[in-house]
N, C-alpha and C positions, 0 to 999 in steps of 0.2 A: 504494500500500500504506500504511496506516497506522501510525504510531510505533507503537501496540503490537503490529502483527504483525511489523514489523521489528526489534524489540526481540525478541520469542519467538524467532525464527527464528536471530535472530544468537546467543542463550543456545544453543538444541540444538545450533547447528554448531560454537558454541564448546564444547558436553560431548561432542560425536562426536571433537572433535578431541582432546581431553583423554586421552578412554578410548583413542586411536588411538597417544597416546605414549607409549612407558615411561614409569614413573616410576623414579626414581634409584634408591630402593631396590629395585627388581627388574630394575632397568639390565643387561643382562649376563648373569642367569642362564643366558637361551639362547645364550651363545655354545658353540662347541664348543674346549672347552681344547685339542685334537689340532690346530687350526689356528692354534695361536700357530707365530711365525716359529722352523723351529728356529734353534738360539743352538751350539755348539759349546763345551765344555767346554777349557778350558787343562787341558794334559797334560805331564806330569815325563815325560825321558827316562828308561830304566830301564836297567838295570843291563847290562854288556855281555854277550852271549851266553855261557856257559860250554857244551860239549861236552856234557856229561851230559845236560843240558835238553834237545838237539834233539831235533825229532820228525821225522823224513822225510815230505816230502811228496809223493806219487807224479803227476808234470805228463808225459802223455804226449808231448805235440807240443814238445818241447824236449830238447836236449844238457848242460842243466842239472840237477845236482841239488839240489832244494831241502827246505831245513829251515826250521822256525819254534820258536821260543825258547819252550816250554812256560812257563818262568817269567815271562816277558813279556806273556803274552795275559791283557787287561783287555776290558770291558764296563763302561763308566760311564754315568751318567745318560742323557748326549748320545744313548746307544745306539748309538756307536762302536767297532767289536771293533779294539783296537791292538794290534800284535805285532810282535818283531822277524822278520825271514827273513834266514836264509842262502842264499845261492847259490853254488853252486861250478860249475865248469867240469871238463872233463873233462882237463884243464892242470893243473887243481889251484889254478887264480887262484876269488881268494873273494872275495865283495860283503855285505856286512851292510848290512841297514835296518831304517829303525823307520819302520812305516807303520800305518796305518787303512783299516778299509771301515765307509763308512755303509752299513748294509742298505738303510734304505726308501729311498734314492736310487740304489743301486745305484753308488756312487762310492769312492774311495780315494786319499788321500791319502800321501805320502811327506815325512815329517818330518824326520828326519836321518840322514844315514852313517855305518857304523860306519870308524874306522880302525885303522891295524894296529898300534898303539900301545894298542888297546881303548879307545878313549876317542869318545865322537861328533863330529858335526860338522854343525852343524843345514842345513836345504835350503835354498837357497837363496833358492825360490819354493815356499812349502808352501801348496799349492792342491788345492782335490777337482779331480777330474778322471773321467771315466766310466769303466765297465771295459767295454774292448769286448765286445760280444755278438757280434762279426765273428769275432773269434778265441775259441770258447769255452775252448779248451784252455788258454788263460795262467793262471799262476801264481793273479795273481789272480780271477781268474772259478772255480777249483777253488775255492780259500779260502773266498770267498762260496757261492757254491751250494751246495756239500759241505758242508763244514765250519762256517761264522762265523754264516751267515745262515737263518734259518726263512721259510717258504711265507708271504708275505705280508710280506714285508723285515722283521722282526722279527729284531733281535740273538738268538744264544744266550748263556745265563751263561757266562764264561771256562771253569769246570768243566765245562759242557757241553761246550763248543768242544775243548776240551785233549783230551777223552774219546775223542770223533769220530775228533781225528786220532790218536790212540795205536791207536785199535782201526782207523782207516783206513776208518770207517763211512758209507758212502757207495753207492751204487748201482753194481749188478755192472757195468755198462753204461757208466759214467763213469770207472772202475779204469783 
């Protein structure tokens, strides 16, 4: 081959390769923003449950009654619905926590204890964790499906969420 067909030849493969790379200033356009890593928002313990606040939560497969602290349920950025829950016994012994559900992961987390002094006391190990789909009836799998979480793991707004469980807006089927 001759210098100037190898000369030509090496210039077009050097402009296919050219046109073939980004260039910096349009570096990125096509990424899809929904596939950054989620990041988890740092959350303030809230305020301890007062009585007034509670909402009943109706959890059929359980001797528990449970409540969640109307004035506690947030939606932040992360798209984490946090709230505190009461549980009582049929004893009358009571458990308070401050917990989360990620929708699109379908996961939940438990942050910290209430104590009987009304003051918290953070978890020990505050890790997501799954909500079984083994057991649909828990606490938490009502909260999510029912109540926290929209078709497609989408948070609802707090005011949404609050709404739901006041009116107990949920499928006859699920009651």
């Amino acid at each position: 081959m001759s210098p100037l067909r190898t000369l030509g030849a090496l210039a077009t493969l050097s402009a296919i390769t050219a046109l073939a790379q980004p260039t910096p200033r349009n570096a990125g356009l096509d990424e899809d923003f929904d596939e950054r890593p989620w990041q988890e928002q740092k959350t303030q313990l809230p305020a301890y449950p007062k009585p007034e606040n509670l909402v009943q939560l109706h959890v059929a497969s359980t001797s528990f009654d449970f409540y969640v602290d109307a004035a506690s349920v947030t939606v932040a950025k992360d798209e984490v619905v946090r709230y505190t829950l009461v549980a009582r016994s049929s004893s009358g012994a009571m458990n308070v926590s401050f917990e989360g559900i990620h929708c699109k992961t379908y996961e939940r987390k438990l942050y910290a204890f209430g104590r009987l002094d009304g003051t918290w006391a953070q978890a020990r190990r505050p890790e997501w964790g799954y909500i079984s789909r083994v057991q649909p009836g828990s606490q938490h799998s009502v909260l999510a499906d029912d109540f926290f979480c929209l078709l497609g793991g989408r948070a609802r707004t707090a005011e949404e969420a609050v709404q739901a469980l006041r009116l107990d807006y949920r499928p006859a089927a699920a009651r």
